[in-house]
DRENKOLFI-397951 format. One record per residue (C-alpha): chain; y, z, x. Coordinates in nm, 4 decimals, m for minus. Layout:
<migus>
A	Y	Z	X
...
</migus>
This chain:
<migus>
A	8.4699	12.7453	1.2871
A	8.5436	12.5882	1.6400
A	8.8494	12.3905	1.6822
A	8.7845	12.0167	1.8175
A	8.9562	12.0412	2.1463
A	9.2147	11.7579	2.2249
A	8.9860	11.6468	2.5650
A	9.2579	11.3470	2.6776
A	9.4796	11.6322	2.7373
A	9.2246	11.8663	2.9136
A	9.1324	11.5719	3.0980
A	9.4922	11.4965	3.2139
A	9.4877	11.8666	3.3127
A	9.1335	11.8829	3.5330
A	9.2481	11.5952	3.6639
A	9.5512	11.7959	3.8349
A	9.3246	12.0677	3.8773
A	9.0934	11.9156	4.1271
A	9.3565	11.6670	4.2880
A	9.1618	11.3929	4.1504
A	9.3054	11.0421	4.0078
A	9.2697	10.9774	3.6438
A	9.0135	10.7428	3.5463
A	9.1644	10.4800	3.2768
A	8.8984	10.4405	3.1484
A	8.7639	10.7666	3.0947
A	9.1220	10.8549	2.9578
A	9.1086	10.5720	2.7275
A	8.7527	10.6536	2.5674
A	8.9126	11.0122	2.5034
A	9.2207	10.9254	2.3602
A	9.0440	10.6757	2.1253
A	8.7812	11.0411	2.0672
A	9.0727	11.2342	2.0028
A	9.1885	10.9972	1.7045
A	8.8629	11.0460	1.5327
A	8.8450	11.1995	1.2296
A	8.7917	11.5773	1.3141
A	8.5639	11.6929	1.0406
A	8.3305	11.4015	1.1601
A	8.3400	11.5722	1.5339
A	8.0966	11.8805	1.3568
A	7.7891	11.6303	1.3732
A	7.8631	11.5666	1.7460
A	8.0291	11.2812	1.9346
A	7.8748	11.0630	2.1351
A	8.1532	10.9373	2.4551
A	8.0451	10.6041	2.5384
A	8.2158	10.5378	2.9124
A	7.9663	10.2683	2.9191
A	8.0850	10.0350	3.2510
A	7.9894	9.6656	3.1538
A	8.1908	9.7512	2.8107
A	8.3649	9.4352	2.7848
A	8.5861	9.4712	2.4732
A	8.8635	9.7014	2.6856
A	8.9592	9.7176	3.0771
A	8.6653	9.9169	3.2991
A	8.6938	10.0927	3.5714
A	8.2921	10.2097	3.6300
A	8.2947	10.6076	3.7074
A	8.2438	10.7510	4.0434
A	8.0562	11.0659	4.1301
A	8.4684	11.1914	4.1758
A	8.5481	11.1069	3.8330
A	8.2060	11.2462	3.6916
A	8.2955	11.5866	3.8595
A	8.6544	11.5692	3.6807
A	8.4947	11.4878	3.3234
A	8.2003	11.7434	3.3868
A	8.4529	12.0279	3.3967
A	8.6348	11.8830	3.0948
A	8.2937	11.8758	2.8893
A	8.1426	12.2220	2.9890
A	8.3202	12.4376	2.7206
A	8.2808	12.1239	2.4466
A	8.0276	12.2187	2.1853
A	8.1017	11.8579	2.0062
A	8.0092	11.6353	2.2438
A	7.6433	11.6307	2.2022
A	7.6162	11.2576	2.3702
A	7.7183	11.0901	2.6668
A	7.6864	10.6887	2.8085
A	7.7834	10.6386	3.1658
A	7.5741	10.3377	3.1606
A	7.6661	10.0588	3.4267
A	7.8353	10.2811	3.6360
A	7.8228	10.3433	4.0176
A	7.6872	10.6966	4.0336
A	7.5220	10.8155	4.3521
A	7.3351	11.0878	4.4455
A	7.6425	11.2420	4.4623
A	7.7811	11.1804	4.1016
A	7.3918	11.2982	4.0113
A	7.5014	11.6209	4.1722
A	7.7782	11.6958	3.9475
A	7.5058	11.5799	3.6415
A	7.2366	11.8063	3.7464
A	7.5343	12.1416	3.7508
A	7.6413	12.0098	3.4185
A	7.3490	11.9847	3.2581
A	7.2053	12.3207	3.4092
A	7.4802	12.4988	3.2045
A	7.5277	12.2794	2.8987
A	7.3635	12.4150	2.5676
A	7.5269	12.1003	2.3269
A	7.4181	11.7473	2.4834
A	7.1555	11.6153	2.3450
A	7.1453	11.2089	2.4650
A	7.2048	11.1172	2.8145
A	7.2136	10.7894	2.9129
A	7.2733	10.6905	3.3022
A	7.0795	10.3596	3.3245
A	7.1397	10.1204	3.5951
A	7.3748	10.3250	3.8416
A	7.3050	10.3832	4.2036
A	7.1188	10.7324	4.1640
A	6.7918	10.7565	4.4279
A	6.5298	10.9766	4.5320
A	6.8030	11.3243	4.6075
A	7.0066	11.2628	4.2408
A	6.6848	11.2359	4.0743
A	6.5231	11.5730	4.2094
A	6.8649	11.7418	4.1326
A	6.8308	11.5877	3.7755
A	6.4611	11.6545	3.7513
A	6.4999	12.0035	3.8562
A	6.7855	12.0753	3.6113
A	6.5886	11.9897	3.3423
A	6.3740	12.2932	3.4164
A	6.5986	12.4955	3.2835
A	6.7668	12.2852	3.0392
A	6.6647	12.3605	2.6814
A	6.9205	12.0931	2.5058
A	6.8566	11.7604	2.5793
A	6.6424	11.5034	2.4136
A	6.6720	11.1887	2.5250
A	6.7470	11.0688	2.8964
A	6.7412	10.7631	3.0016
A	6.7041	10.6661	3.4049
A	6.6381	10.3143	3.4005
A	6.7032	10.1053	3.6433
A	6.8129	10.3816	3.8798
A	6.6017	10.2946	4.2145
A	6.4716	10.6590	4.2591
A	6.1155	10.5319	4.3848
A	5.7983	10.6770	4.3839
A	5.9352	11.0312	4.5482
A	6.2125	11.0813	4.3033
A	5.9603	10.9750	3.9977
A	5.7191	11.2496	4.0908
A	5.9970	11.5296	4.0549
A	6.0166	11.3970	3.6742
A	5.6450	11.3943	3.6287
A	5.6683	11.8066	3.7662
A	5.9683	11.8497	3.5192
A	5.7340	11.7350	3.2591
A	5.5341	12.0077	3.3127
A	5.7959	12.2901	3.2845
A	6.0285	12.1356	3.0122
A	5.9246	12.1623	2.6533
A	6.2470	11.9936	2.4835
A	6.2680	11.6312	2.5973
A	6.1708	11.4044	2.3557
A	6.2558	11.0711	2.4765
A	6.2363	10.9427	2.8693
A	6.3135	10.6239	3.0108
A	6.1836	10.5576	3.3386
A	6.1565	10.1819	3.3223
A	6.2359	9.9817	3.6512
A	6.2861	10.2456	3.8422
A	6.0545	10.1521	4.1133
A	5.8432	10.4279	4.0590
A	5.4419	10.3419	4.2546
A	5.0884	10.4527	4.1971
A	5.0673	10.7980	4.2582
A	5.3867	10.8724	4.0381
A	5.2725	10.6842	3.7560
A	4.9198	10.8611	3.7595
A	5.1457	11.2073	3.7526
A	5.3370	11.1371	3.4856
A	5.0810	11.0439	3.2342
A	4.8548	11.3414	3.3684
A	5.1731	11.5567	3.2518
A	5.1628	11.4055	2.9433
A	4.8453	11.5730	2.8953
A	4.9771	11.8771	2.8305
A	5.3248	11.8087	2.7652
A	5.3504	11.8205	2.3300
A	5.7337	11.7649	2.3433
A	5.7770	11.4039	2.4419
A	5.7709	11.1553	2.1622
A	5.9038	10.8488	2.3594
A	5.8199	10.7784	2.7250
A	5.9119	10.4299	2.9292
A	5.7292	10.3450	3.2284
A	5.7987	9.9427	3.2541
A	5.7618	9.7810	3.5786
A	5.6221	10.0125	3.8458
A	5.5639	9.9142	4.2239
A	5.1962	9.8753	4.2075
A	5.0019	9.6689	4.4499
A	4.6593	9.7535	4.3444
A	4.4909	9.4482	4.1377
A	4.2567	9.7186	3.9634
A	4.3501	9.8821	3.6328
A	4.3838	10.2162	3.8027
A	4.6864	10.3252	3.5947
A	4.5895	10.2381	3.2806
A	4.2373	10.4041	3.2917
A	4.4397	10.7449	3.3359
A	4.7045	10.6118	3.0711
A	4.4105	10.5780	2.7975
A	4.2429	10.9456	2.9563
A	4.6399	11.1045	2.8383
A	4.5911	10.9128	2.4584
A	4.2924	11.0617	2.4237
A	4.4163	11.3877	2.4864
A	4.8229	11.3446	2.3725
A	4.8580	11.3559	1.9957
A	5.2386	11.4178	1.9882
A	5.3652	11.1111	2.1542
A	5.4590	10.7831	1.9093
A	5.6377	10.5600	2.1360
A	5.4649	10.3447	2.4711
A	5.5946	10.1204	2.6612
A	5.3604	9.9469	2.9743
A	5.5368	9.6272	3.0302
A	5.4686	9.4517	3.3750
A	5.1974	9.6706	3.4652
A	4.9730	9.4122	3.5896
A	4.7228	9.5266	3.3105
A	4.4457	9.3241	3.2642
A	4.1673	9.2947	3.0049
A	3.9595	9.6037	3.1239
A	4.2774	9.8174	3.0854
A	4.3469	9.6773	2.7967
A	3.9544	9.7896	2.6749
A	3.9856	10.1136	2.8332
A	4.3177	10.1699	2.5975
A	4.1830	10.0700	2.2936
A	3.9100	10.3033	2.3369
A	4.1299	10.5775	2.3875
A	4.3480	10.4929	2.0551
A	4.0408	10.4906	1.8120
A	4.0722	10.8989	1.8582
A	4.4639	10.8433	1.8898
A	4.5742	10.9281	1.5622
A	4.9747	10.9594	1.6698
A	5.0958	10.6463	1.8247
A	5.3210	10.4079	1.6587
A	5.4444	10.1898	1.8847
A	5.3042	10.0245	2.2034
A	5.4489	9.7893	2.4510
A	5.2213	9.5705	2.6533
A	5.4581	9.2851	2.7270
A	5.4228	9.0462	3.0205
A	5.1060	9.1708	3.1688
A	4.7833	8.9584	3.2454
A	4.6214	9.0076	2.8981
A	4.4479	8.6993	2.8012
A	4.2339	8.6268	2.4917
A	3.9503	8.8269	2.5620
A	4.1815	9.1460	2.6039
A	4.3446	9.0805	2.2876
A	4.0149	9.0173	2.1259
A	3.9643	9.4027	2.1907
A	4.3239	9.4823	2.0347
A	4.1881	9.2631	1.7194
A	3.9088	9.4872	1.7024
A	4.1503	9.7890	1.7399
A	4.3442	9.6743	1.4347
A	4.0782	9.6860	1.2239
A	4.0517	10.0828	1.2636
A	4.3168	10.1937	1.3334
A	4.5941	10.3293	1.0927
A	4.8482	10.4280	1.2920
A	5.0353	10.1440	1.4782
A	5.3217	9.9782	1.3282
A	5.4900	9.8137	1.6537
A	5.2480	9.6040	1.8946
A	5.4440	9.3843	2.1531
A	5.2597	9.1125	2.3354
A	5.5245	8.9239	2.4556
A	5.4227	8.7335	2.7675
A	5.0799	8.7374	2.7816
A	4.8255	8.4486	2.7221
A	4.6609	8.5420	2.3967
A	4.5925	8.1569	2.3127
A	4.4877	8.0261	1.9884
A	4.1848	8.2424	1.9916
A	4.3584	8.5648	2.0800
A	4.5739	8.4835	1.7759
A	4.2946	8.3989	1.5429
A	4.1785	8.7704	1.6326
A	4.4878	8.8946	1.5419
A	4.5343	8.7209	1.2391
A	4.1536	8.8313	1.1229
A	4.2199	9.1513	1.1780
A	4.5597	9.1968	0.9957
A	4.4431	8.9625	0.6564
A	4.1170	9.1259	0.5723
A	4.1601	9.5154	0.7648
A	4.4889	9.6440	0.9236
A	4.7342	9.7454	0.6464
A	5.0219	9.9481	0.8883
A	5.1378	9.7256	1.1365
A	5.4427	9.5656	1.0639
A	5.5457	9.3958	1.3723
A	5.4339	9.1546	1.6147
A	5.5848	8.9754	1.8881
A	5.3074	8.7417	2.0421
A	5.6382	8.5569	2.1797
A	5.5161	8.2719	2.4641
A	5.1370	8.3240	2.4812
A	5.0485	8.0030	2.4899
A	4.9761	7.9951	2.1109
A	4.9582	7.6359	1.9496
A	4.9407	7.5351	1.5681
A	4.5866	7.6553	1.5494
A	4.6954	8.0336	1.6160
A	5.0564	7.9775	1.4874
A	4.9156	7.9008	1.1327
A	4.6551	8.1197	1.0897
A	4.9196	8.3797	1.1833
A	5.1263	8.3077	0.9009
A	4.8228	8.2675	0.6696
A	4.7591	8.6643	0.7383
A	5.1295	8.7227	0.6341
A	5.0386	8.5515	0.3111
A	4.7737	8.8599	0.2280
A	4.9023	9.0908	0.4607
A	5.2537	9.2014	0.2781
A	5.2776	9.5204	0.5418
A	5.3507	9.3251	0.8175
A	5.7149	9.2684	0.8061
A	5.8147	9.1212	1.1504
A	5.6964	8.8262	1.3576
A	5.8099	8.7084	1.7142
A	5.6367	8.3634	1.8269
A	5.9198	8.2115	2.0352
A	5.8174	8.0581	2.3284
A	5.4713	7.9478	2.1860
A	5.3672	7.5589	2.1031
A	5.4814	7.4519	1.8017
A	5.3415	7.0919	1.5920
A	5.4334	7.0396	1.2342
A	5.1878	7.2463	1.1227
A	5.3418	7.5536	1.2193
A	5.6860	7.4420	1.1678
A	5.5780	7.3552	0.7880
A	5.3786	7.7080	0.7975
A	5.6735	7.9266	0.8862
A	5.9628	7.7609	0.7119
A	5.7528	7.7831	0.3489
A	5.7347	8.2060	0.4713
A	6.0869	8.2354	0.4820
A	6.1896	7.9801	0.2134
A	5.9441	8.1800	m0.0466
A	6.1258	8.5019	0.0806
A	5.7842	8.6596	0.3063
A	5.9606	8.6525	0.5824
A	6.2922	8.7371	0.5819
A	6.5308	8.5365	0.7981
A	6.6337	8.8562	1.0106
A	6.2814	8.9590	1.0762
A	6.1876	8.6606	1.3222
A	6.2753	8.4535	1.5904
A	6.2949	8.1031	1.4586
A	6.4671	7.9170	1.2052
A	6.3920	7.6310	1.0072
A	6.5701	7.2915	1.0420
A	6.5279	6.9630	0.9423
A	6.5434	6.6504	1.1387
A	6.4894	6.2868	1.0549
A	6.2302	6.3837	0.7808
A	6.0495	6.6367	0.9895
A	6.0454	7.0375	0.9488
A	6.1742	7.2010	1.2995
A	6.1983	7.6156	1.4350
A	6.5055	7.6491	1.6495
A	6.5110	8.0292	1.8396
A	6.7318	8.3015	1.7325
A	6.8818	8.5706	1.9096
A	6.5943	8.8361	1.7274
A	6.3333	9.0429	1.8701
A	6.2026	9.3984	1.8976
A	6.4497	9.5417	2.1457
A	6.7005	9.3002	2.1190
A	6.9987	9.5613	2.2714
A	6.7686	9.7343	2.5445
A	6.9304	9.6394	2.8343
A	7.3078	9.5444	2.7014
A	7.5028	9.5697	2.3662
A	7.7371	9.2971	2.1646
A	8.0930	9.2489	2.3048
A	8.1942	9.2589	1.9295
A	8.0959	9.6475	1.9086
A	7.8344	9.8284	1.7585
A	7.5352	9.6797	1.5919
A	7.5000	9.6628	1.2253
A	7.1579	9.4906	1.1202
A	6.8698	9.6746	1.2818
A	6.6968	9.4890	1.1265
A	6.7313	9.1907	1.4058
A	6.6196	9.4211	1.6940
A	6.2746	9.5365	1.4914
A	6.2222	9.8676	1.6826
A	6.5207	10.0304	1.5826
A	6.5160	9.9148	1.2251
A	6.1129	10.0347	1.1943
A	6.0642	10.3642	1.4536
A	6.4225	10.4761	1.3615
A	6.5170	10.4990	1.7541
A	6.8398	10.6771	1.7674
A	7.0400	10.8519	1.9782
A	6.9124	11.1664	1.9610
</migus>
């Protein structure tokens, strides 16, 4: 059996090595490794050198210090994840990345979301995942590799059979990208999980979605789909339900602030009556209206018996849609979760959702709104819930404890790895 090495002190050494300055940060996150109970290190450790961590001094990791803790990691068979997140990586720092991960046969999670790496780090990236046969989940978001950089992911996709989780969201990526990657995903039976929010496209047609519903007719490995700010409108929205009436694999889609109005969601309404596969729909930010929600709500009291979320969070929803909402949660006992923040709420609704969670339907975690009362009357105030609550930042007060608040997690089990 391997012996957990002690890495502050290999640090302290490569650091000498290479002539570089310690890091005290990096120094402190392995110290505080080094203390951890060693039998737990078998399972793999995950260093989190995360640079808006705001519970200890940060100073965010250059591509210097990246080289230093590269050469520390390459002989460590128990680190198996690493979060640079926040950082201010270059193309440079992606360098020492892309040699790292070409030899590493133990990390499994990569997360470098919202450094400086553009088009050069993500080739070098892309193109060490070709021969990479370890990792699982990387995410990129946020890193402003464009168009260019996005299509040397899209040709990874081709060659790598091992990824099972990719976030590309906000990384600028355009048209013909986009149309690459999900043409990959054709072929590609590996990835589970793929993020493509808010591309640079300045077409007003659904282009991008007609090939995105061509992939699901074709892709029956991936569960996980996120679309947000795609500038879809109600044709792409037909176009996908089509395509997920022979989809028989997708749990979760994301089609949040697009242009979807009630006529688009009329088609999802339709879609929910068939299908038997979803479980997470997110429709945040479109303008469903009372009739889009009346769809809904048809569809998931007398027919759809497997989703258990919904966020239709500020669609322009009034009492109308709001109650008959949280009538189908009255026959509907698989659906679980409900986001309507944001919406236009009368007494109706207020009265409506406060009896679901006062008779124990809807449990307080599981929504966005809690009941109050004021001067007689029944009120919602918001709270702090929704389906990926800790996407983009986590707690100051440490690691979160009830999934149950950010839906995704608690429902498609996203972890790690």
């Amino acid at each position: 059996m391997s012996i957990p090495p002690d890495l502050h002190q290999h640090y302290v050494g490569a650091c000498q090595n290479l002539g570089q300055p310690e890091n005290p940060f990096i120094a402190h996150v392995l110290q505080e490794a080094d203390k951890n109970d060693k039998t737990s290190w078998t399972k793999g450790i995950t260093l989190k050198i995360a640079g808006n961590n705001h519970l200890v001094p940060v100073q965010r990791v250059t591509g210097d210090d990246l080289q230093v803790l590269a050469s520390v990691l390459c002989n460590s068979v128990f680190v198996t994840g690493l979060d640079l997140r926040f950082n201010v990586l270059t193309d440079a720092g992606a360098k020492h990345m892309a040699t790292f991960l070409q030899d590493n046969s133990t990390l499994r999670y990569l997360n470098l979301m919202f450094n400086d790496i553009g088009t050069r780090g993500a080739e070098l990236i892309a193109r060490a995942l070709h021969r990479n046969e370890t990792l699982l989940y990387l995410r990129m978001t946020g890193n402003k590799i464009g168009n260019e950089g996005g299509m040397f992911f899209a040709s990874m996709l081709q060659i790598n059979s091992t990824l099972e989780k990719l976030d590309l969201g906000d990384c600028d990526m355009g048209t013909q990208c986009l149309i690459a990657t999900v043409t990959a995903l054709t072929q590609n039976k590996s990835v589970k999980a793929i993020n493509l929010n808010r591309p640079l496209l300045y077409s007003q047609e659904d282009d991008t979605t007609v090939h995105v519903a061509l992939m699901l007719k074709n892709n029956f490995s991936l569960v996980e789909l996120h679309l947000c700010k795609h500038e879809m409108k109600n044709f792409g929205v037909e176009r996908l339900c089509e395509a997920l009436y022979e989809n028989s694999s997708l749990r979760y889609l994301d089609l949040s602030c697009n242009k979807i109005t009630r006529d688009g969601v009329k088609f999802l309404g339709e879609l929910l009556k068939r299908n038997q596969t979803l479980e997470i729909l997110d429709l945040r930010a479109n303008r469903a209206e009372d009739d889009g929600a009346i769809y809904l709500s048809e569809a998931l009291a007398l027919h759809n018996r497997t989703l258990r979320a919904l966020s239709v969070v500020s669609n322009n929803i009034s009492g109308k849609g709001l109650v008959a909402l949280s009538d189908a949660m009255k026959t509907n006992m698989e659906l679980s979760y409900i986001y309507i923040w944001g919406n236009k709420f009368d007494e109706a609704t207020c009265r409506a959702f406060s009896e679901l969670i006062q008779t124990g339907r809807l449990k307080p975690n599981c929504t966005d709104v809690e009941p109050y009362e004021a001067d007689g009357h029944v009120h919602l105030a918001e709270l702090s819930h929704g389906l990926r609550r800790h996407y983009y930042w986590t707690p100051s007060y440490g690691e979160v404890t009830n999934q149950d608040a950010n839906a995704s997690l608690a429902i498609a089990a996203v972890s790690e790895y």
